[in-house]
The first five atom37 places (N, CA, C, CB, O) and aatype in JSON, in Angstrom:
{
  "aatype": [20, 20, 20, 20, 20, 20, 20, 20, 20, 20, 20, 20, 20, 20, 20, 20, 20, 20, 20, 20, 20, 20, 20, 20, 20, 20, 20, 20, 20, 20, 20, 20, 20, 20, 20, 20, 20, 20, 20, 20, 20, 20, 20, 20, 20, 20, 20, 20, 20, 20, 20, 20, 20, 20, 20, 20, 20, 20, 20, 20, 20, 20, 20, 20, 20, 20, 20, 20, 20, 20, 20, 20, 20, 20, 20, 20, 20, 20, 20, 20, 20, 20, 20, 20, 20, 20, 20, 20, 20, 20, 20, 20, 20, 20, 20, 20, 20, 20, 20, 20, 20, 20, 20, 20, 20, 20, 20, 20, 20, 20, 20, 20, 20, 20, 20, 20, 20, 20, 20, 20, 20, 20, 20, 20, 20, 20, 20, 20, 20, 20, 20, 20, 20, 20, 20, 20, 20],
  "atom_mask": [
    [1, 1, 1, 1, 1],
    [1, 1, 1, 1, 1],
    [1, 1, 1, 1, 1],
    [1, 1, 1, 1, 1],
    [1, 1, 1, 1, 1],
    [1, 1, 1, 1, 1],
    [1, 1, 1, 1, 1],
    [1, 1, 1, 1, 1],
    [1, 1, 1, 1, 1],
    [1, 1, 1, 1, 1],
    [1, 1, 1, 1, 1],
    [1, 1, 1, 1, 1],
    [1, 1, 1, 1, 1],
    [1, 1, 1, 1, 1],
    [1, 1, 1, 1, 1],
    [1, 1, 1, 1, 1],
    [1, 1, 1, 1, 1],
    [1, 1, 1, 1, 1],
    [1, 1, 1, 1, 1],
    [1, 1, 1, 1, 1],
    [1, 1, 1, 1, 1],
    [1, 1, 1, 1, 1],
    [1, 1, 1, 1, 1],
    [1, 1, 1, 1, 1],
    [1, 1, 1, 1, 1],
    [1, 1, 1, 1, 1],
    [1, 1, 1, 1, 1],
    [1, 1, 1, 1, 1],
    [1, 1, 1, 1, 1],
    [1, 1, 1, 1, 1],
    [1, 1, 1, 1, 1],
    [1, 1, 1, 1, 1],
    [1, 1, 1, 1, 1],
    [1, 1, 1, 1, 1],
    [1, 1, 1, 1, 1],
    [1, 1, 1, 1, 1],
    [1, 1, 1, 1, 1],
    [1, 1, 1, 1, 1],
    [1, 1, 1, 1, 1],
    [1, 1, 1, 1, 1],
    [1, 1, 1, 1, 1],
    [1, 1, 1, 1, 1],
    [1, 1, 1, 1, 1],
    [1, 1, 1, 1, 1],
    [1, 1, 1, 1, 1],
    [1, 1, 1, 1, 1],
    [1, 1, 1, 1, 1],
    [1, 1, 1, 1, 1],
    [1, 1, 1, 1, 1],
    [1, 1, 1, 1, 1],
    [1, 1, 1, 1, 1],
    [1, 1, 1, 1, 1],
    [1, 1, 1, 1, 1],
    [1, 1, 1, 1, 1],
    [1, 1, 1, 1, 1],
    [1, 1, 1, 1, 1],
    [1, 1, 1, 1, 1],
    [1, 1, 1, 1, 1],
    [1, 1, 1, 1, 1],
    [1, 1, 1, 1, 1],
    [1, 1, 1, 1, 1],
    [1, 1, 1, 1, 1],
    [1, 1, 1, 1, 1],
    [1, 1, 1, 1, 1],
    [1, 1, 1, 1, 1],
    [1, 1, 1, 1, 1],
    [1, 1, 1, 1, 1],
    [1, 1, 1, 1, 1],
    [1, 1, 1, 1, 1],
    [1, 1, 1, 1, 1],
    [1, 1, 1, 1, 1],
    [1, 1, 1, 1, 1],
    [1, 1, 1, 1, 1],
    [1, 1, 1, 1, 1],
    [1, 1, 1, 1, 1],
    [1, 1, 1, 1, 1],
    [1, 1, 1, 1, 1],
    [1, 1, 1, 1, 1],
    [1, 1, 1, 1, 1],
    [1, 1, 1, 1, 1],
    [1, 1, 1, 1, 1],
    [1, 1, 1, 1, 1],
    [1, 1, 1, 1, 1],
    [1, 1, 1, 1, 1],
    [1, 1, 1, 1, 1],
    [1, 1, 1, 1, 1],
    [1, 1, 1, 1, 1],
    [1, 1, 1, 1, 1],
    [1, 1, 1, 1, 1],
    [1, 1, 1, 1, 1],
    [1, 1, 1, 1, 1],
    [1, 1, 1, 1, 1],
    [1, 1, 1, 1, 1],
    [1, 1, 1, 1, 1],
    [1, 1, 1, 1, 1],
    [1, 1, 1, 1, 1],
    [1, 1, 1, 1, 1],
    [1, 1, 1, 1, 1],
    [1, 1, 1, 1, 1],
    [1, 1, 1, 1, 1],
    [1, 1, 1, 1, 1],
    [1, 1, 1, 1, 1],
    [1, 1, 1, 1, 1],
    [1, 1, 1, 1, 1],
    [1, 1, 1, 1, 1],
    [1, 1, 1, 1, 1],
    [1, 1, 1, 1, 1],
    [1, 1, 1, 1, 1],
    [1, 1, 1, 1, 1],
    [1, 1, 1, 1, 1],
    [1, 1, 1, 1, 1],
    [1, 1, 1, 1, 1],
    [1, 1, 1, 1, 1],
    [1, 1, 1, 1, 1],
    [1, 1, 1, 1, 1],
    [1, 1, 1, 1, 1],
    [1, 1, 1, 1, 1],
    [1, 1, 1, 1, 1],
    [1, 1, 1, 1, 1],
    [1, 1, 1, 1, 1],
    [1, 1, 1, 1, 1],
    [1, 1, 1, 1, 1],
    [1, 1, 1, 1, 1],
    [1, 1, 1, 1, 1],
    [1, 1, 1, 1, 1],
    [1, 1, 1, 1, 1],
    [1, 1, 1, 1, 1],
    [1, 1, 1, 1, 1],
    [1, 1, 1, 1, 1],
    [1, 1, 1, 1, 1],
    [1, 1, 1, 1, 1],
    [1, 1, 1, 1, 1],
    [1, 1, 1, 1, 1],
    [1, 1, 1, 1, 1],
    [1, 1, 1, 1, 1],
    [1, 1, 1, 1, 1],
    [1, 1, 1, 1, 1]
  ],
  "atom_positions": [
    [[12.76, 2.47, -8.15], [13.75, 1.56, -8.67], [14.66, 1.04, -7.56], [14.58, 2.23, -9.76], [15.14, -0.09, -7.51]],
    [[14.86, 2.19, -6.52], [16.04, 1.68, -5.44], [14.83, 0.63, -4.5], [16.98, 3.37, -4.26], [15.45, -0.14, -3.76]],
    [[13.96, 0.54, -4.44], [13.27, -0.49, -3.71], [13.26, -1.73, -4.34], [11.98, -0.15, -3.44], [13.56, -2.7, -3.65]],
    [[13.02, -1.88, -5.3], [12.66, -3.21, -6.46], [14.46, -3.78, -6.35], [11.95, -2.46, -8.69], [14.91, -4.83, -5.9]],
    [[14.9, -3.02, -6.76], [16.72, -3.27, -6.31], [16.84, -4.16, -5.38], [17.61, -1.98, -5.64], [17.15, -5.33, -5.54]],
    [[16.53, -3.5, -4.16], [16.81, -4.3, -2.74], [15.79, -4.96, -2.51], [17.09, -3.51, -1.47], [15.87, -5.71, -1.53]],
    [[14.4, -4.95, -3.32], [13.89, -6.36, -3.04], [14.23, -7.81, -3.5], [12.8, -6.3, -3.35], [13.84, -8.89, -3.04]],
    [[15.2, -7.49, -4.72], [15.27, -8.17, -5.37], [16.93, -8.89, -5.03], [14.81, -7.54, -6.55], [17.37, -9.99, -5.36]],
    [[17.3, -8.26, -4.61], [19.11, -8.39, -4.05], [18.01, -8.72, -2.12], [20.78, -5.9, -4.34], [18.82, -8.58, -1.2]],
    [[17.25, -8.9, -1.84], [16.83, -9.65, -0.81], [15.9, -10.8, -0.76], [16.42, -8.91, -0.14], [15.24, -11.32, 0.14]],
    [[16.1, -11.04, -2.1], [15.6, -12.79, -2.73], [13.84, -12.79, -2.74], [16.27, -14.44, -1.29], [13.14, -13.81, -2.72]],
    [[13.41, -11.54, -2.77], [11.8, -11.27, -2.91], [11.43, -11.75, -4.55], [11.39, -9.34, -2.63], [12.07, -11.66, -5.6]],
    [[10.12, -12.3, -4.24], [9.82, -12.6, -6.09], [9.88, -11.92, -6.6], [8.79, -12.99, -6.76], [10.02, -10.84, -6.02]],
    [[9.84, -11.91, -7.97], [10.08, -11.03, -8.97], [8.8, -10.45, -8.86], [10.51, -11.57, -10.32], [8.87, -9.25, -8.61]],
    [[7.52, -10.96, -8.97], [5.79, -10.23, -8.82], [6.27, -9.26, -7.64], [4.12, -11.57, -8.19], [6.27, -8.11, -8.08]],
    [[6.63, -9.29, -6.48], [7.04, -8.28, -5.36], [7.53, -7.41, -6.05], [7.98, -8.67, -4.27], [6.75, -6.51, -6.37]],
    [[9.08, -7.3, -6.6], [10.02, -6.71, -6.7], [9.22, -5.61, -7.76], [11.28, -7.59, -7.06], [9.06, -4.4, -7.63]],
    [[8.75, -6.65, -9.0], [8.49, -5.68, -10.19], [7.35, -4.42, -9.59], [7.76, -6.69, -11.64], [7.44, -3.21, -9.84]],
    [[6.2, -5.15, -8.67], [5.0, -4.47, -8.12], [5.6, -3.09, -7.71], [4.27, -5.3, -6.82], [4.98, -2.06, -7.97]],
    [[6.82, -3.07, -7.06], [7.43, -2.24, -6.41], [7.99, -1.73, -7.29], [8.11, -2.57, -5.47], [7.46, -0.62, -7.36]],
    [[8.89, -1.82, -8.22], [9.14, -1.18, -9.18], [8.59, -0.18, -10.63], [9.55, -1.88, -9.3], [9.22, 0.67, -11.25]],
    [[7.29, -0.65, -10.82], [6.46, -0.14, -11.76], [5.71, 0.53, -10.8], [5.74, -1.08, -12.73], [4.84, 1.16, -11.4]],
    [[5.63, 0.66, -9.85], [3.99, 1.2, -9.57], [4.37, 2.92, -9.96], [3.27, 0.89, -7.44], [3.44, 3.68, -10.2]],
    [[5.78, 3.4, -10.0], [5.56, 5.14, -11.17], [5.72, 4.92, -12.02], [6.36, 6.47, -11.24], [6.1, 5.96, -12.55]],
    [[5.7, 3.76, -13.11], [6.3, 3.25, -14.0], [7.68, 3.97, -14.71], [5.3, 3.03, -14.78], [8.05, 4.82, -15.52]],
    [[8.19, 2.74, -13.57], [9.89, 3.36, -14.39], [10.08, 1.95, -14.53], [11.49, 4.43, -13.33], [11.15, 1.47, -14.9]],
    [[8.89, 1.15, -14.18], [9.57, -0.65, -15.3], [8.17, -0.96, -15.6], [10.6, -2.54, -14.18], [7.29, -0.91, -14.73]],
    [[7.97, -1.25, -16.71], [6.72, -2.34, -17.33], [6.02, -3.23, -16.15], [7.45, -3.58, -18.51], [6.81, -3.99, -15.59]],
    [[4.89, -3.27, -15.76], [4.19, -3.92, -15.04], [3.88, -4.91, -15.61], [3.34, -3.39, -14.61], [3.18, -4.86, -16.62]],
    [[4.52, -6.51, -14.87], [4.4, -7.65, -15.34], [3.37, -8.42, -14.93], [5.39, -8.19, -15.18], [3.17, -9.56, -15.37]],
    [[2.68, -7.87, -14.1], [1.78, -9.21, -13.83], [0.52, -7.98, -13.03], [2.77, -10.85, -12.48], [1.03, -6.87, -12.83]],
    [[-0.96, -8.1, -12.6], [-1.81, -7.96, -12.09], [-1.68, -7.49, -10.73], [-2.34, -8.83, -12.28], [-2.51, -6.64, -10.42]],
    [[-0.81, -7.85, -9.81], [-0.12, -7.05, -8.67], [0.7, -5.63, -8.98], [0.92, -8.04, -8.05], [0.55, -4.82, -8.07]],
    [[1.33, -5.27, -9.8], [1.86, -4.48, -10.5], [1.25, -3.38, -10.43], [2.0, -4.86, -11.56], [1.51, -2.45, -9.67]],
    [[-0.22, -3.49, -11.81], [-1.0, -2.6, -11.62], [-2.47, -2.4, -10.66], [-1.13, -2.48, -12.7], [-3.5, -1.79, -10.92]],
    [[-2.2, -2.93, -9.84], [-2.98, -2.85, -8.63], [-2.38, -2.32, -7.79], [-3.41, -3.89, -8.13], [-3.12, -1.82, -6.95]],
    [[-0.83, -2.12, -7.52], [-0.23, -1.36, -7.09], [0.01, 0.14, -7.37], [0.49, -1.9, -7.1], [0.1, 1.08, -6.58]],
    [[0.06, 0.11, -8.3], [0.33, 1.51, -9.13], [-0.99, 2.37, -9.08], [0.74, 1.21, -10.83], [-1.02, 3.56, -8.76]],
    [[-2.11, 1.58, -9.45], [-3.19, 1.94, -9.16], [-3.47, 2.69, -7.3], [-3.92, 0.63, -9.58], [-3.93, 3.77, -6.93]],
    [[-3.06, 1.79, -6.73], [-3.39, 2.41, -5.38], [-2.85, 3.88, -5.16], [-2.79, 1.49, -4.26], [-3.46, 4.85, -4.72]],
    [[-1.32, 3.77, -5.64], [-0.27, 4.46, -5.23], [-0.89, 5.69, -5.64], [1.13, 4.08, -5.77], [-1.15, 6.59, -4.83]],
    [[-1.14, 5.76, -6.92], [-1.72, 6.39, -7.74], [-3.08, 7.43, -6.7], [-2.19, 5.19, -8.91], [-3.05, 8.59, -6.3]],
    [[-4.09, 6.4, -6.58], [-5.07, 7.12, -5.71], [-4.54, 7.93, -4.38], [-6.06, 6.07, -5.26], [-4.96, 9.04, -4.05]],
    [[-3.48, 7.11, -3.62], [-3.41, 7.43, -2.41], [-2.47, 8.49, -2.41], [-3.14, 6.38, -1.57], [-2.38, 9.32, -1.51]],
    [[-1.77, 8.46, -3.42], [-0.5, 9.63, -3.11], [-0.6, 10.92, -3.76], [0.95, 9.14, -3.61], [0.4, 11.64, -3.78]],
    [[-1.91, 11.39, -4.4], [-1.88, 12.32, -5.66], [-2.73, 13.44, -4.76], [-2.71, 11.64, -7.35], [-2.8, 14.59, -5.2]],
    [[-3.45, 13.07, -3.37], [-4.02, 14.23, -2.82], [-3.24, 14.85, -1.74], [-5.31, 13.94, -2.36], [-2.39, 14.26, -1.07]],
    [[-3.66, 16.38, -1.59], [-3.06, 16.69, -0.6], [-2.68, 16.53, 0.76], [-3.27, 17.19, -0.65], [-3.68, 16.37, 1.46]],
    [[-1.3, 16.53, 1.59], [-1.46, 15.45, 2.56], [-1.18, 14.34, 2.86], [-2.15, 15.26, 2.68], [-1.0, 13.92, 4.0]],
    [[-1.09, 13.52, 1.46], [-0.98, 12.05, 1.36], [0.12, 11.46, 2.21], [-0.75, 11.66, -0.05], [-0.08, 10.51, 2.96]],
    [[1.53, 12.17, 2.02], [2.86, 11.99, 2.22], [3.44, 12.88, 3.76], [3.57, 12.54, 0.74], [4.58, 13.17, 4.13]],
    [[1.97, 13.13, 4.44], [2.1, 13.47, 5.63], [2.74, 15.64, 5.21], [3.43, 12.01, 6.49], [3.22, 16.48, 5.97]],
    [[2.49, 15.67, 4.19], [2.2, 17.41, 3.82], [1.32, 17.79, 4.4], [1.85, 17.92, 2.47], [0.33, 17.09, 4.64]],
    [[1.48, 19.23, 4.82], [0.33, 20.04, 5.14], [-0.41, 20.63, 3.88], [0.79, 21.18, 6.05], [0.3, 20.83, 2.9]],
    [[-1.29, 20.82, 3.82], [-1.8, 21.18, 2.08], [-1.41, 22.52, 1.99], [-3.64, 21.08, 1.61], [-1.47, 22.93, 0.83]],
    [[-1.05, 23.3, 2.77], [-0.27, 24.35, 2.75], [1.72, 23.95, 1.91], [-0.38, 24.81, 4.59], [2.06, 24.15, 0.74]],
    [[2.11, 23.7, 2.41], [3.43, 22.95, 2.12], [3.23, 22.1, 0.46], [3.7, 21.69, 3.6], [4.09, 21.88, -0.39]],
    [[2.3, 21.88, 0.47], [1.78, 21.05, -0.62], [1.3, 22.09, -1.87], [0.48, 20.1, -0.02], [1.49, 21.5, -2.94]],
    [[0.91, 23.01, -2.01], [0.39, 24.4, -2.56], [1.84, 25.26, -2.8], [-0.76, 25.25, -1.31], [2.26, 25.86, -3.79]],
    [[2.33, 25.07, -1.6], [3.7, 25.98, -2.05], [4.64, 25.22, -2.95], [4.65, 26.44, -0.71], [5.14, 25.76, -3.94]],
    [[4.84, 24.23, -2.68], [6.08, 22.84, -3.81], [5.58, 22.8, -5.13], [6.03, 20.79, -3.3], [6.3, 22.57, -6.1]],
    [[3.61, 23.13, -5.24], [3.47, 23.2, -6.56], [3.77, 24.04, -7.51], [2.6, 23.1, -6.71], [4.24, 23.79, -8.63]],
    [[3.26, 25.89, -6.64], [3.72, 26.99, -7.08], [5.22, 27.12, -7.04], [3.12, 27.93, -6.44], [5.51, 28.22, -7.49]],
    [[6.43, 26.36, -6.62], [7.5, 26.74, -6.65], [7.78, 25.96, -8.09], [8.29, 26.48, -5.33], [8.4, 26.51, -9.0]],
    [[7.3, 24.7, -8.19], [7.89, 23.87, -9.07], [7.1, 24.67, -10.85], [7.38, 21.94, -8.49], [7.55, 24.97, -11.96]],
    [[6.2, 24.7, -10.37], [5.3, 25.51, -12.03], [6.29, 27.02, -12.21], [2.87, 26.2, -11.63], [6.83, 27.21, -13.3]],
    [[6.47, 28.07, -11.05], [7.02, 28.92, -11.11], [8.6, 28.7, -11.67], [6.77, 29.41, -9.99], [9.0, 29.56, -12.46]],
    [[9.49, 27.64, -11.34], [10.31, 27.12, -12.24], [10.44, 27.29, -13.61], [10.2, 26.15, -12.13], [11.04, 28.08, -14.34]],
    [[9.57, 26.1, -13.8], [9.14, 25.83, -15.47], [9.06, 27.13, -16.12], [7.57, 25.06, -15.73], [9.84, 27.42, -17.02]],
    [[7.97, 28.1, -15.62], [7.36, 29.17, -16.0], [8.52, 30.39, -16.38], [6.36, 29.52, -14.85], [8.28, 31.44, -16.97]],
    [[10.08, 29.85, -15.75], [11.13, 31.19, -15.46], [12.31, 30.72, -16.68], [11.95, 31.26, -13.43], [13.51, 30.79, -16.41]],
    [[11.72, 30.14, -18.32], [12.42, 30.17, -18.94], [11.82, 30.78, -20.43], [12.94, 29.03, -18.75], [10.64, 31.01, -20.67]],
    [[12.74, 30.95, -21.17], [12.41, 31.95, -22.23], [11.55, 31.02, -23.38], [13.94, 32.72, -22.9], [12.13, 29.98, -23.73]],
    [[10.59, 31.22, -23.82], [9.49, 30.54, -24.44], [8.59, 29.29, -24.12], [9.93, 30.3, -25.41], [8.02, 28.41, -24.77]],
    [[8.77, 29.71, -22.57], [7.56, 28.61, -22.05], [6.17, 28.83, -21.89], [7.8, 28.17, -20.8], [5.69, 29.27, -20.85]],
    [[5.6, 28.57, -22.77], [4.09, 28.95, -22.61], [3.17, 28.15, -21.43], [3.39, 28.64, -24.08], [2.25, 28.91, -21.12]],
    [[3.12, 27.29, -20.9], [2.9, 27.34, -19.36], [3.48, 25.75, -19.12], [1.04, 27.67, -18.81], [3.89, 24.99, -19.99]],
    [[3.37, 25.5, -17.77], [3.76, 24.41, -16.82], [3.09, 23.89, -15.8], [4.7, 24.68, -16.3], [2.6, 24.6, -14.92]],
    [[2.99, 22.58, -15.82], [1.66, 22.1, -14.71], [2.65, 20.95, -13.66], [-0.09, 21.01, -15.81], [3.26, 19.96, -14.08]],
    [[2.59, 21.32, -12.57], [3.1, 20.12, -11.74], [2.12, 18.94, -11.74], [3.34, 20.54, -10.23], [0.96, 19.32, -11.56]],
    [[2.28, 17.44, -11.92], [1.76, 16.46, -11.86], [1.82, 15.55, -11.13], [1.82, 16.16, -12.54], [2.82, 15.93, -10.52]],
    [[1.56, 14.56, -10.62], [1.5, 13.42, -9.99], [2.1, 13.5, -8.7], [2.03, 12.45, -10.72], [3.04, 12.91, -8.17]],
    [[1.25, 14.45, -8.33], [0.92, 15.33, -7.01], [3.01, 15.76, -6.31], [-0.42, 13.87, -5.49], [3.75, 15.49, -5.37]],
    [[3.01, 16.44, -7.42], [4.57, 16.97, -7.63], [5.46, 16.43, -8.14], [5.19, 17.2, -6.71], [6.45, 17.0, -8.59]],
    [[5.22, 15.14, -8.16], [6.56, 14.33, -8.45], [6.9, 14.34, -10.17], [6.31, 12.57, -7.85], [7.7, 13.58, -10.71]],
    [[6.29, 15.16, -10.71], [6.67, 15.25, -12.5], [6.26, 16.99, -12.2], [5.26, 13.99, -14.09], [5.39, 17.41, -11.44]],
    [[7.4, 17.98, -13.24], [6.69, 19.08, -13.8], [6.78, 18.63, -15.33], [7.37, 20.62, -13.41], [7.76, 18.08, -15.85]],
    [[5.2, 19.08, -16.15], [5.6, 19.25, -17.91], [5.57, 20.88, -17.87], [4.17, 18.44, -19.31], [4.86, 21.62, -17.19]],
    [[6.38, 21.14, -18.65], [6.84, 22.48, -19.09], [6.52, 22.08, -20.51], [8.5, 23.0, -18.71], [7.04, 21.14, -21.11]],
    [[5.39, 23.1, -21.09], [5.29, 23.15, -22.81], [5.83, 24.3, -23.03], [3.79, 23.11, -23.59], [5.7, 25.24, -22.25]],
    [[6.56, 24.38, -24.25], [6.66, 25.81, -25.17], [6.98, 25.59, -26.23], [7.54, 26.84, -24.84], [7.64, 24.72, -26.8]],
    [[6.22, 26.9, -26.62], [6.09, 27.39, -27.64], [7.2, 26.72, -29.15], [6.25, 28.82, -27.13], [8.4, 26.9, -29.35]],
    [[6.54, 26.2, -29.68], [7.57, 25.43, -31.18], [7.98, 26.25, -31.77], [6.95, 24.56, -32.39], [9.18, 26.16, -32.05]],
    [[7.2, 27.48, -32.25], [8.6, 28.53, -32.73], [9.63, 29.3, -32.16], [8.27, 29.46, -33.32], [10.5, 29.93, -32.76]],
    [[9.4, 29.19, -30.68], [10.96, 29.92, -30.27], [11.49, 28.94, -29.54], [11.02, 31.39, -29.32], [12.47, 29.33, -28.91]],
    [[11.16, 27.53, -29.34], [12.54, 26.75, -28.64], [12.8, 25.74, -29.34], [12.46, 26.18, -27.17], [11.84, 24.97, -29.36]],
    [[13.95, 25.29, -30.12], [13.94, 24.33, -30.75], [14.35, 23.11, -30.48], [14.31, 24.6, -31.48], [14.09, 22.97, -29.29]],
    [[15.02, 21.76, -31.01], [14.88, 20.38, -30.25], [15.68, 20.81, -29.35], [15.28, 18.94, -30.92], [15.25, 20.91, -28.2]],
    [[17.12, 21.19, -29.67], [18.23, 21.22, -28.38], [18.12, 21.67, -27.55], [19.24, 21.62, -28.4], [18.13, 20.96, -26.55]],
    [[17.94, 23.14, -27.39], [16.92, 23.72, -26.57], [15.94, 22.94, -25.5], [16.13, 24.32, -27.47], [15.84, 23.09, -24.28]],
    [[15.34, 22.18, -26.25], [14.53, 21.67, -25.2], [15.56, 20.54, -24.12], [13.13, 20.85, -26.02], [15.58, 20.4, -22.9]],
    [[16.24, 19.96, -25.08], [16.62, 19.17, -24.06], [17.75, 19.57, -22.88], [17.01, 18.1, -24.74], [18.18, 18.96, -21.9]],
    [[17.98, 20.68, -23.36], [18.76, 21.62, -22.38], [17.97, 22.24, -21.44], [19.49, 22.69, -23.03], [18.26, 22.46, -20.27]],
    [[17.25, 22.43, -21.86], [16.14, 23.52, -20.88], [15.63, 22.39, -19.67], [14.37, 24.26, -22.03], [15.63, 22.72, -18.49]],
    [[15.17, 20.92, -20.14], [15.02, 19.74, -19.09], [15.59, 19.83, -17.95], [15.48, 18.57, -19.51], [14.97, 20.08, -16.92]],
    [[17.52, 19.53, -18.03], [18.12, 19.7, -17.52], [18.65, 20.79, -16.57], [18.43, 19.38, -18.08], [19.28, 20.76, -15.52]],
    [[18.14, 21.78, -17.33], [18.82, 23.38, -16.53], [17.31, 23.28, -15.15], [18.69, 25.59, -18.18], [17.35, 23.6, -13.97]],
    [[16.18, 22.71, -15.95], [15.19, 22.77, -14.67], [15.35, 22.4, -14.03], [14.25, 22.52, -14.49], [15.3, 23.05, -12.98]],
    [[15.79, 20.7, -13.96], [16.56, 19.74, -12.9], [17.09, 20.13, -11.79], [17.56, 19.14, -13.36], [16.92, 19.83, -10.61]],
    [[17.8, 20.9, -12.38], [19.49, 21.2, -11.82], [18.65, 22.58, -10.41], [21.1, 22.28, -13.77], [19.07, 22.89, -9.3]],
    [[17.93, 22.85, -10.85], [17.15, 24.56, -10.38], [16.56, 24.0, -9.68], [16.18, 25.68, -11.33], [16.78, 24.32, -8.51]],
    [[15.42, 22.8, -9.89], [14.69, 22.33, -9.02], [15.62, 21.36, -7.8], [13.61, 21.6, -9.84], [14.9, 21.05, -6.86]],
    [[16.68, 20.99, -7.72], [17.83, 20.45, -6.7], [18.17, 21.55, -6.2], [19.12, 19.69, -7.24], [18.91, 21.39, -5.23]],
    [[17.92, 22.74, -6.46], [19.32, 23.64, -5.9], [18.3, 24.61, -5.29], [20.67, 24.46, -7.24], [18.87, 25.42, -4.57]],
    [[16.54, 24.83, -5.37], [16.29, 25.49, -4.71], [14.92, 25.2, -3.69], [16.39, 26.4, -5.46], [14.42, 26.0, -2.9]],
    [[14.49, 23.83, -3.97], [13.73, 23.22, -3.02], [14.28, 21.83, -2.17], [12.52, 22.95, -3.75], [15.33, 21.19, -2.2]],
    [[13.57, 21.77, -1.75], [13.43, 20.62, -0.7], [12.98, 19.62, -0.85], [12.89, 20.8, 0.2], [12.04, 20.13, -1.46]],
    [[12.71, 18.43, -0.86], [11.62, 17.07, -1.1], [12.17, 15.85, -1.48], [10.57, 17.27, -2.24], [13.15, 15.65, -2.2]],
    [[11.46, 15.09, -0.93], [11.51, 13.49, -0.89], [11.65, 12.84, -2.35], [10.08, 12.88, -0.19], [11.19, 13.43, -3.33]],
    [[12.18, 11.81, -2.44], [12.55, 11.23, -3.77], [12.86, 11.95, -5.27], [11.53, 10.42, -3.97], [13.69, 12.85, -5.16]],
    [[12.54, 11.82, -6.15], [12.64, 12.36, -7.36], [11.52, 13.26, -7.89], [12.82, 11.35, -8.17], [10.33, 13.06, -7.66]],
    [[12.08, 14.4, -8.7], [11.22, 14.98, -9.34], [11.34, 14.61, -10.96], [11.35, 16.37, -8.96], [12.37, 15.02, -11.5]],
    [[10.4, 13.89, -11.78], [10.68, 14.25, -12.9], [10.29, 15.97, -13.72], [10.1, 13.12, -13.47], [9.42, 16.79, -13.4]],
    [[11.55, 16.04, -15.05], [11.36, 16.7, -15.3], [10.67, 16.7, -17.08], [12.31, 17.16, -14.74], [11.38, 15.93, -17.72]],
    [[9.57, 17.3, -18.0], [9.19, 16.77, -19.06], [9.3, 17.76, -19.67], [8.12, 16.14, -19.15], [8.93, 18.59, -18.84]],
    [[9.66, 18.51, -20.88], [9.92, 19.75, -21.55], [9.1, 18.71, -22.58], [11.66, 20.55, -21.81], [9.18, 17.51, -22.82]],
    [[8.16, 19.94, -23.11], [7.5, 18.84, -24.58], [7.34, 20.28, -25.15], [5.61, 17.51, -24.44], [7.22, 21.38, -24.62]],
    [[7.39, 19.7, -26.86], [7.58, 20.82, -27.83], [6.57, 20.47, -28.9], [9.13, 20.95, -28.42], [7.3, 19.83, -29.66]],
    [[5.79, 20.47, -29.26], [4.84, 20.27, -30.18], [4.33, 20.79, -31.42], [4.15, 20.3, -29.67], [3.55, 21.68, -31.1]],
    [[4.36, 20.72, -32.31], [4.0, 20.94, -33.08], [2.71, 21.09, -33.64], [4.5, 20.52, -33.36], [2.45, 19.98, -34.11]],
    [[1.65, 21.94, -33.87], [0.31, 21.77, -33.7], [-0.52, 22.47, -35.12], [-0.07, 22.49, -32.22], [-0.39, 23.67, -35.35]],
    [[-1.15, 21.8, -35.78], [-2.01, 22.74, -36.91], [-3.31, 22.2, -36.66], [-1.57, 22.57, -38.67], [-3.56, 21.06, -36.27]],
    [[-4.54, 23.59, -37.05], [-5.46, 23.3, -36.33], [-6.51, 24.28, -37.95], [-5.27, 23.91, -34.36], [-6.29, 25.41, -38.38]],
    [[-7.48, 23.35, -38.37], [-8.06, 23.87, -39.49], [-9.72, 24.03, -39.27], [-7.67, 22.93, -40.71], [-10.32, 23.11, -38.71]],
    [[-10.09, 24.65, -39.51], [-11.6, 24.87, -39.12], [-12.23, 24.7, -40.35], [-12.01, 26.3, -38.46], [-12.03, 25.54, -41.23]],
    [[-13.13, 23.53, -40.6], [-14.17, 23.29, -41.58], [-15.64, 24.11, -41.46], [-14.41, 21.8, -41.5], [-16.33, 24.19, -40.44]],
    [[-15.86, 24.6, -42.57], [-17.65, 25.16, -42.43], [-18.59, 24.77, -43.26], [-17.92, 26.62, -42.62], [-19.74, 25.18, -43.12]]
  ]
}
């Protein structure tokens, strides 16, 4: 978003600005440059290394960030994504309820600022689900 900003407060087209802006989608991709961007970003930034990591360094940010997720009371597991830059944390629907969750988001946030290191943003996703599952014979 802070790039699309200053492309755009530096009189760049809007196809530039937005390209730059959606490609993690944090704005709607308006036009065919957009997602050709996102697309790349996508390929090029999700392996180890990409961002000039050692895949060592890269292995540890994952296990720190899942080990996070993993260090609250009814989280049934946590996967770092988009080659770190998102953790989802699921748990369990009968012991955390809505508020809860959206507290628990935040308290990760706050944990993941205060005890790693790294470039731009991490999102954070707490999802709570609800699930019934029936077997026909």
């Amino acid at each position: 978003m802070i790039g699309a900003d200053i492309a755009r407060r530096l009189g760049e087209p809007e196809v530039v600005a937005n390209a730059i802006g959606a490609h993690h989608a944090d704005e709607p991709c308006n036009s065919v440059y957009a997602y050709l961007v996102a697309a790349s970003d996508a390929m090029s930034g999700a392996r180890p290394g990409a961002r000039r990591e050692l895949a060592e360094g890269f292995t540890a940010k994952i296990e720190d960030l899942e080990r996070i997720g993993l260090s609250r009371r009814g989280v049934a597991y946590a996967h770092a994504v988009h080659g770190g830059r998102e953790l989802r944390v699921y748990v369990r629907e009968r012991e955390v309820d809505d508020l809860t969750v959206v507290e628990m988001s935040t308290d990760i946030a706050h944990q993941i600022a205060e005890e790693m290191t790294f470039p731009g943003q991490i999102k954070v996703t707490v999802i709570r689900a609800f699930e019934a599952t029936a077997t026909a014979n």
